[in-house]
Phi, psi and omega in degrees: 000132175254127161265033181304301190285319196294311180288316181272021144251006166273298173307313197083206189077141176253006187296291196296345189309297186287332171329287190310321179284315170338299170300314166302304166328303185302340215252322167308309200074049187236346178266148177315162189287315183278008183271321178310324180289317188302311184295317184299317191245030111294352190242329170273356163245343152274136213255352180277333172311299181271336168296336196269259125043303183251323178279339153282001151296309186278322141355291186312323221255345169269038169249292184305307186298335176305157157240158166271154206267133190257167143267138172326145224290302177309341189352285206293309165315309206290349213233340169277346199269322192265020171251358172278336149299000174272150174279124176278121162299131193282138149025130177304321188302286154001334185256316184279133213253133185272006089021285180331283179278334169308322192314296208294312190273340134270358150312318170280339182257009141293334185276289159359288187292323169303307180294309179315330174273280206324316184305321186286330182290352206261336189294154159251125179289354198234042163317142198273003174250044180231051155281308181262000172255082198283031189196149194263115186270104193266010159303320200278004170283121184262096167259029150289352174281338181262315184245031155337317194259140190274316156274029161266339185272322197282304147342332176276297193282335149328288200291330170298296162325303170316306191288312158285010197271320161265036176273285177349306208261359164269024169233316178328302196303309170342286168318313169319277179303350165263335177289329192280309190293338180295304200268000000 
């Protein structure tokens, strides 16, 4: 195992640093025949050496004596078994009152249709060529008069969010209840 790198960035220091690789090298058996020599007879004559030396040993070697810990083979059964005694809180639905949201969605779709007759009441229906015109040119529709106003656009675009956040949640739902009959 090399802990070379796990130990000498952990003491940290850059004094000691080229020691601490050295050594690891040594201790690894990864250094070359003359670094071997060379480090062996640093240790036996420097006493910074050899004290360095024998506590990244005993590292090394309480690193090698550990095992890593398995959990049992059931783990995973045993921990499914006891969350399935637990009562599973029911569905978000349940909680959400359907009242609530028919309100809400006829409420857009009422607003809706009130902007469409008013946009339709803004038309002039009695053009003096509209004998020969069966159809409505919704260019000649001035809508800066209806959307002029800065909270009728900020209202608008409310009701537009609002309105797709429940188109999401009534295909969710769609989905949801098509999955269940599949399965």
């Amino acid at each position: 195992m090399n802990l070379k790198k796990y130990y000498s960035t952990s003491t940290g220091g850059s004094s000691g640093g080229n020691m601490e690789t050295r050594l690891w090298d040594y201790i690894d058996g990864i250094s070359g025949p003359g670094e071997r020599s060379s480090i062996k007879e640093l240790i036996e004559n420097n006493l910074e050496w050899k004290n360095k030396y024998h506590e990244l040993l005993e590292v090394h070697q309480l690193m090698q004596s550990t095992e890593l810990e398995h959990p049992s083979l059931r783990f995973t059964k045993n921990v499914m078994e006891e969350i399935a005694k637990y009562h599973i809180a029911p569905a978000t639905k349940s909680y959400i009152n359907k009242r609530i949201i028919w309100s809400i969605a006829a409420f857009f779709i009422t607003m809706i249709v009130g902007f469409l007759i008013y946009g339709f009441g803004q038309i002039d229906w009695t053009a003096a060529n509209s004998t020969t015109e069966k159809y409505i040119d919704l260019g000649k529709v001035d809508y800066s008069r209806f959307f002029n106003n800065t909270y009728v656009n900020i209202f608008m675009m409310l009701n537009v969010v609002l309105g797709l956040m429940l188109l999401d949640r009534y295909l969710a739902n769609k989905r949801k209840s098509l999955g269940k009959r599949v399965n």
